[in-house]
MMTF fields as JSON, N, C-alpha, C and O atoms, coordinates in Angstrom:
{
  "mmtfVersion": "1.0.0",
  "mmtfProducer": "UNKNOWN",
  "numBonds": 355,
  "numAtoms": 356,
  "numGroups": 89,
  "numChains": 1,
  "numModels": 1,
  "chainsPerModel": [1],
  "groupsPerChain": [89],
  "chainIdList": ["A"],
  "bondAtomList": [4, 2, 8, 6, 12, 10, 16, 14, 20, 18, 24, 22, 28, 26, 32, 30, 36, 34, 40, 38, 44, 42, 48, 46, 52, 50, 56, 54, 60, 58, 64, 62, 68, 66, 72, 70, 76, 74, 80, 78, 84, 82, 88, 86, 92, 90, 96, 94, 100, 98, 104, 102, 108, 106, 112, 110, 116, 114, 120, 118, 124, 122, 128, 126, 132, 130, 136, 134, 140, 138, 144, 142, 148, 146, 152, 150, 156, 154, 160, 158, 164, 162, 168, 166, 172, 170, 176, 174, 180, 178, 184, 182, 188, 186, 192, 190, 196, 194, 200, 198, 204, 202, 208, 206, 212, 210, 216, 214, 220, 218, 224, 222, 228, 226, 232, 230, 236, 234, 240, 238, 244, 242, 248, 246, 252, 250, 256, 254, 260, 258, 264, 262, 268, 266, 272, 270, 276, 274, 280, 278, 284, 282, 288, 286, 292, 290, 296, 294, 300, 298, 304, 302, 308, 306, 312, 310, 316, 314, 320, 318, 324, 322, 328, 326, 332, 330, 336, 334, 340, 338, 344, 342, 348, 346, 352, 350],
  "bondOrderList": [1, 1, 1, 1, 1, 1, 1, 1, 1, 1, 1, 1, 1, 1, 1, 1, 1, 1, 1, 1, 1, 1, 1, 1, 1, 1, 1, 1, 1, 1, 1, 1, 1, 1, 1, 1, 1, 1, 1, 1, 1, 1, 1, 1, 1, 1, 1, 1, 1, 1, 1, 1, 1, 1, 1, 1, 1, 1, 1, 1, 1, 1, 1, 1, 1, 1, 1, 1, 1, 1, 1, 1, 1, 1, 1, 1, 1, 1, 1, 1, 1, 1, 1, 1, 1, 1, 1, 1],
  "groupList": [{"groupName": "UNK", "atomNameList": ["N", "CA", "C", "O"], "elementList": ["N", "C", "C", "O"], "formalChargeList": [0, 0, 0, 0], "bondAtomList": [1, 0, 2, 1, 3, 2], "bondOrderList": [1, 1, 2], "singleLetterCode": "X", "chemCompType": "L-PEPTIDE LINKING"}],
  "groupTypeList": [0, 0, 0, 0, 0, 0, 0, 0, 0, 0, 0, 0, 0, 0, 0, 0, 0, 0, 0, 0, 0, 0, 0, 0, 0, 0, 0, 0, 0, 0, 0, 0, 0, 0, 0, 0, 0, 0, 0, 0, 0, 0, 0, 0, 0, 0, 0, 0, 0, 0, 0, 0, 0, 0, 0, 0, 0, 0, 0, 0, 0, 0, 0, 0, 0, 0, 0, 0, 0, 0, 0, 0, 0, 0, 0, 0, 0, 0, 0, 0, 0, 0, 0, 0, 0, 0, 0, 0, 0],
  "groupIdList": [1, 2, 3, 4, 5, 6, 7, 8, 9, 10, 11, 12, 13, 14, 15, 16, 17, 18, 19, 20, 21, 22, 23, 24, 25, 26, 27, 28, 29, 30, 31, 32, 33, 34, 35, 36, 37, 38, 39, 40, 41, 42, 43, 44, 45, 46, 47, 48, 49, 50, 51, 52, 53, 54, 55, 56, 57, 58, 59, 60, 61, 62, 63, 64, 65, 66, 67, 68, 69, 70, 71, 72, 73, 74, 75, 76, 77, 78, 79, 80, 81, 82, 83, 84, 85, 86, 87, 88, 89],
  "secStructList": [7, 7, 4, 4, 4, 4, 4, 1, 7, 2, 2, 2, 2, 2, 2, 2, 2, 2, 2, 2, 2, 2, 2, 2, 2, 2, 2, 2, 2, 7, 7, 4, 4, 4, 7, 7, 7, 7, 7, 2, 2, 2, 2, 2, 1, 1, 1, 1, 7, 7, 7, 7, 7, 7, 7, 7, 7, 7, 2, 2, 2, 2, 2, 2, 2, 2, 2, 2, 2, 2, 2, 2, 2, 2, 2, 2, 1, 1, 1, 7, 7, 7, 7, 7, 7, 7, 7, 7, 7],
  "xCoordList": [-32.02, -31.741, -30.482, -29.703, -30.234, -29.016, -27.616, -26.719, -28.097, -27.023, -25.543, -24.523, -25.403, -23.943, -23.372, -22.189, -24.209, -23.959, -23.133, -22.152, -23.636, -22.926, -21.542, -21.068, -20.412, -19.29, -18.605, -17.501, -19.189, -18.685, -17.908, -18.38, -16.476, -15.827, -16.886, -17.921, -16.031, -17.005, -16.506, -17.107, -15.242, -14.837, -16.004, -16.829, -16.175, -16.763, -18.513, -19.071, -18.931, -20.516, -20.065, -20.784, -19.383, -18.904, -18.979, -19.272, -18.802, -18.226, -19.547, -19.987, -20.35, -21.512, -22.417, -23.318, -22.598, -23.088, -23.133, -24.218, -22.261, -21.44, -22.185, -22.551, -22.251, -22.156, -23.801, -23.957, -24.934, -26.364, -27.146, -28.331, -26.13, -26.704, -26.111, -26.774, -24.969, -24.645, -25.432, -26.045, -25.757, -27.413, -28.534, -29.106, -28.777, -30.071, -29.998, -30.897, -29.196, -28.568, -28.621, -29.703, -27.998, -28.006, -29.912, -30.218, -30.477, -31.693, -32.661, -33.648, -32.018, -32.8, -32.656, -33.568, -31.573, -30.958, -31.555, -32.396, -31.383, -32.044, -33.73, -34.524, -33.638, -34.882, -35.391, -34.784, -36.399, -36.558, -36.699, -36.904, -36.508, -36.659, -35.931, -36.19, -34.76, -33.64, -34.871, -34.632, -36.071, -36.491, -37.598, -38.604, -37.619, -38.989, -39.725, -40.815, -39.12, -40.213, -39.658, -38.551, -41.071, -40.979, -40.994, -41.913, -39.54, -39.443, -39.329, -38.626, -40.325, -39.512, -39.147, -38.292, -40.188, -39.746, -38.487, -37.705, -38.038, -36.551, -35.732, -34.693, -35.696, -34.751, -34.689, -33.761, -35.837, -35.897, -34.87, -34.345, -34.731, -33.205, -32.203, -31.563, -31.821, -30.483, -30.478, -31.476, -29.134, -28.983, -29.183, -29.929, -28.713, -28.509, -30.347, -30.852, -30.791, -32.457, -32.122, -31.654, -32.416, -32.692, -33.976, -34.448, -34.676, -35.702, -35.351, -35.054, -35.584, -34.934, -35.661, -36.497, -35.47, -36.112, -36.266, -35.402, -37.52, -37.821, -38.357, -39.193, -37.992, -38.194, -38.952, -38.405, -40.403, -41.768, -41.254, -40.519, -41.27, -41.194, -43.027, -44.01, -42.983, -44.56, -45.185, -44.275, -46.016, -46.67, -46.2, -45.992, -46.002, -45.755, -43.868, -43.341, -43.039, -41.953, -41.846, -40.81, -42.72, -42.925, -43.009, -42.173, -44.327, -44.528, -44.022, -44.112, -42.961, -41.577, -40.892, -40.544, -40.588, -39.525, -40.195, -39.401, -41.311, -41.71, -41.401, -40.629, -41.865, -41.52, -40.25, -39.88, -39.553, -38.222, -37.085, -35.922, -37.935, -37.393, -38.21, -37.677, -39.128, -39.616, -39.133, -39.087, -38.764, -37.993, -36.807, -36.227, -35.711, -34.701, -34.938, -34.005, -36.052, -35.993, -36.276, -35.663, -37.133, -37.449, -35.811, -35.729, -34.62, -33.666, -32.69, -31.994, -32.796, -31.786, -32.459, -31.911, -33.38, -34.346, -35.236, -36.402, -34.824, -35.999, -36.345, -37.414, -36.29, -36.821, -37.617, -38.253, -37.557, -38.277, -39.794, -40.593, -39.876, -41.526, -42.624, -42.446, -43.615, -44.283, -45.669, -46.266, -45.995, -48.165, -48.674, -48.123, -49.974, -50.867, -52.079, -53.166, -50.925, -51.913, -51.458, -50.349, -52.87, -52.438, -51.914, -52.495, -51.1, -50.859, -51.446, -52.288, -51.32, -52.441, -52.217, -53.041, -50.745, -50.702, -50.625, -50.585],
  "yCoordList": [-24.835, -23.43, -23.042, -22.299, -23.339, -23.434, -24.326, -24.302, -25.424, -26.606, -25.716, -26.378, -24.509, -23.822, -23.791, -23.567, -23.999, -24.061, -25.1, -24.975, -26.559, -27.518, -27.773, -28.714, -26.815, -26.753, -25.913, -25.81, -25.078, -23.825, -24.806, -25.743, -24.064, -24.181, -23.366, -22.7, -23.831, -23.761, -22.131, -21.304, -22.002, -19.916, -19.601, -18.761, -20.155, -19.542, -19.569, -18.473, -20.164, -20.043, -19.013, -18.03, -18.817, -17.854, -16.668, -15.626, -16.73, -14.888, -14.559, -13.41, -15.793, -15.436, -15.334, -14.637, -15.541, -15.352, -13.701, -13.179, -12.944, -12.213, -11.003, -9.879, -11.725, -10.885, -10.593, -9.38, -11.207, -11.418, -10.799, -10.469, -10.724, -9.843, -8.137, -7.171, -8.046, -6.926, -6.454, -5.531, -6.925, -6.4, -6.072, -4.992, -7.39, -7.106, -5.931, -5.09, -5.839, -4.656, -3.495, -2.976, -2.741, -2.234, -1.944, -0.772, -2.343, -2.594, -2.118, -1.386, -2.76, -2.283, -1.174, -0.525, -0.857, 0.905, 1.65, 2.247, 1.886, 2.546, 3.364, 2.897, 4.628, 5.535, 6.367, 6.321, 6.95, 8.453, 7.118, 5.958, 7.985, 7.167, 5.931, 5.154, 6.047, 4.612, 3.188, 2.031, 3.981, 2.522, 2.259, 2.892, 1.243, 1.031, 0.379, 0.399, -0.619, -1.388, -1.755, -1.983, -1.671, -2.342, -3.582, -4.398, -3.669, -5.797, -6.594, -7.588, -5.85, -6.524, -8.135, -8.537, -9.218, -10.496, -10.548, -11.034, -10.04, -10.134, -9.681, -10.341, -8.643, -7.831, -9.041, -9.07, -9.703, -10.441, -11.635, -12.306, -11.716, -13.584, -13.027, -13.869, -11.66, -11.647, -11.656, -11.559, -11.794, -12.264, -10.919, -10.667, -9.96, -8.705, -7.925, -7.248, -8.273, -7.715, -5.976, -5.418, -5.361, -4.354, -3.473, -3.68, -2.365, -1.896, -0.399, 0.777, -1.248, 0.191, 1.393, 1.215, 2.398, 3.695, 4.363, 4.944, 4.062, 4.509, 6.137, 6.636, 6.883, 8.549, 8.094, 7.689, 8.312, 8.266, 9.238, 9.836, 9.831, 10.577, 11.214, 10.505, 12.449, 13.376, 12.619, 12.622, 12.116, 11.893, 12.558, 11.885, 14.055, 14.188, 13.991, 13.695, 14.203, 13.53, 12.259, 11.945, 11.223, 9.893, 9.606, 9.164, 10.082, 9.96, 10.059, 9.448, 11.692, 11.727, 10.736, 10.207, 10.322, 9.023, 7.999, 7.262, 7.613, 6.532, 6.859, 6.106, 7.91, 8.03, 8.07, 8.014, 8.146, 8.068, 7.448, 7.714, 6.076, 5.161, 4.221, 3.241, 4.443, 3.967, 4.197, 3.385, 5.333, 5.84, 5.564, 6.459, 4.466, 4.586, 3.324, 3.089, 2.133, 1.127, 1.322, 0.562, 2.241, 2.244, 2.695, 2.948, 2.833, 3.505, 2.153, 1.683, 1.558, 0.251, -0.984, -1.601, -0.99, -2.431, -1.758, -1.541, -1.384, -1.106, -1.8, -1.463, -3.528, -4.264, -5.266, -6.126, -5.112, -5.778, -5.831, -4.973, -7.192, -7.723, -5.996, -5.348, -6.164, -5.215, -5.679, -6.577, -5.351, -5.84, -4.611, -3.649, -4.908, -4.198, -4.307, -3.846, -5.3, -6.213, -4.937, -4.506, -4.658, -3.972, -3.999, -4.668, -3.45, -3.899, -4.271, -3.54, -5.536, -6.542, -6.347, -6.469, -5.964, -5.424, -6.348, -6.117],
  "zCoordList": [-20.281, -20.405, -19.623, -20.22, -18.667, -17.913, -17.604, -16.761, -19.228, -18.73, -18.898, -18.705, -19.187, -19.599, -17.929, -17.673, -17.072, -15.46, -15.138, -14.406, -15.871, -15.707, -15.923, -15.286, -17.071, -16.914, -16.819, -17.355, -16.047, -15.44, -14.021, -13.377, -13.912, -12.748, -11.15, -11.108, -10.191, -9.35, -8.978, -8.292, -9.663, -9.494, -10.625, -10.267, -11.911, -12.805, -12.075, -12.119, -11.753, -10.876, -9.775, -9.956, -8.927, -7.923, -8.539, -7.954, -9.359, -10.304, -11.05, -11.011, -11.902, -12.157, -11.177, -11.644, -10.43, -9.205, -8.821, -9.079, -8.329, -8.184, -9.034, -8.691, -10.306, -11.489, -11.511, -11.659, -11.427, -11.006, -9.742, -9.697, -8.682, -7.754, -7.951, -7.573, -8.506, -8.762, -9.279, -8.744, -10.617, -11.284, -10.415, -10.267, -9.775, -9.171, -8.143, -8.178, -7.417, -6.423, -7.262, -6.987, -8.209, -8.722, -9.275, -9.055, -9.572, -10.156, -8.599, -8.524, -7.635, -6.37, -5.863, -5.351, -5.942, -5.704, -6.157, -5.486, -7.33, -8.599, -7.704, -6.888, -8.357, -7.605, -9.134, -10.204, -8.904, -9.888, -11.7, -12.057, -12.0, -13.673, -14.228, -15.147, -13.193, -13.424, -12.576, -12.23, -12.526, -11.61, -12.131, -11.811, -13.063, -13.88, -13.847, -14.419, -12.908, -12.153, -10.448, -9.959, -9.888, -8.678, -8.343, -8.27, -8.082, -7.997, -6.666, -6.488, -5.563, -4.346, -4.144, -3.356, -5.249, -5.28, -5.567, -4.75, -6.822, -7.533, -6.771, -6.809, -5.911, -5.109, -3.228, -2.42, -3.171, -1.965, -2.123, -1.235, -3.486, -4.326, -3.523, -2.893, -3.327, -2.514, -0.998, -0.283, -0.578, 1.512, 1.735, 2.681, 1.113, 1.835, 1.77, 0.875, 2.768, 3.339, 3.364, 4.357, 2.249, 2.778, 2.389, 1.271, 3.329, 2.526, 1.691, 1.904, 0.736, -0.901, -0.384, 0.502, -0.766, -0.424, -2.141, -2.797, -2.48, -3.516, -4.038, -3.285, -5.107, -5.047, -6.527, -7.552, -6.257, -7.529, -8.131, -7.346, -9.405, -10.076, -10.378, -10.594, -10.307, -10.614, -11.825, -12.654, -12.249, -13.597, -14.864, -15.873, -14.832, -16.264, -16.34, -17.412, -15.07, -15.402, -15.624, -16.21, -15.301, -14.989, -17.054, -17.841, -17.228, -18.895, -19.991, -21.056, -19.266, -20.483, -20.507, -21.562, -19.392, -19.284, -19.818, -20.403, -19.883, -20.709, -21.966, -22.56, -22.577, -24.084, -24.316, -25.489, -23.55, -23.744, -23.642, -23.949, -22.878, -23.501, -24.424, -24.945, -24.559, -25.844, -27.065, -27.988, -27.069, -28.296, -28.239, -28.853, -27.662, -27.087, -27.714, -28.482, -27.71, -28.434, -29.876, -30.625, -30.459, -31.841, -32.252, -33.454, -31.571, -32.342, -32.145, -33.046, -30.604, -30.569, -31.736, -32.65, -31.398, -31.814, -32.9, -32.57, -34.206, -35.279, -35.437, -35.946, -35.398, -36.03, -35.387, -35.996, -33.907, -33.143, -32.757, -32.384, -32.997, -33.065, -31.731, -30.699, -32.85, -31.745, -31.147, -31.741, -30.474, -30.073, -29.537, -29.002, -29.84, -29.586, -28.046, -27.698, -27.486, -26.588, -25.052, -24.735, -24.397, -23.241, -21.748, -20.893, -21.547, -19.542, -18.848, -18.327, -18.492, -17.406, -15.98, -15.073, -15.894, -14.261, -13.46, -12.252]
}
């Protein structure tokens, strides 16, 4: 899954690198509805230890935002596989 690692220059792994925690940083920042899941494993892969300060959103703002991006995939992804199977948590 990763042999594209193997001829990557050692700038090109540096920059993807780079490019992976920016995400994840970004992803850890993130508060209020930009934060859709709580990842402290995923957010712990980077050096920089810090503790995120997360802002819950109320339930019924919490719910719009689910539907909304749900509906955000029925418009990107019409055609993507769906289930019926429920959140295991």
């Amino acid at each position: 899954m990763d042999e594209d690692l193997d001829s990557m220059s050692h700038s090109q792994v540096l920059a993807e690198a780079k490019k992976l925690r920016a995400a994840v940083r970004a992803h850890r920042d993130s508060t209020g509805q930009g934060l859709c899941w709580h990842q402290p494993a995923l957010w712990d892969l980077l050096p920089d230890k810090v503790k995120p300060t997360v802002v819950v959103p109320e339930w019924p703002q919490f719910m719009r935002g689910c539907v909304k991006y749900r509906q955000s995939l029925d418009q990107q992804l019409p055609n993507a596989q769906r289930t019926d199977e429920e959140f295991k948590g």
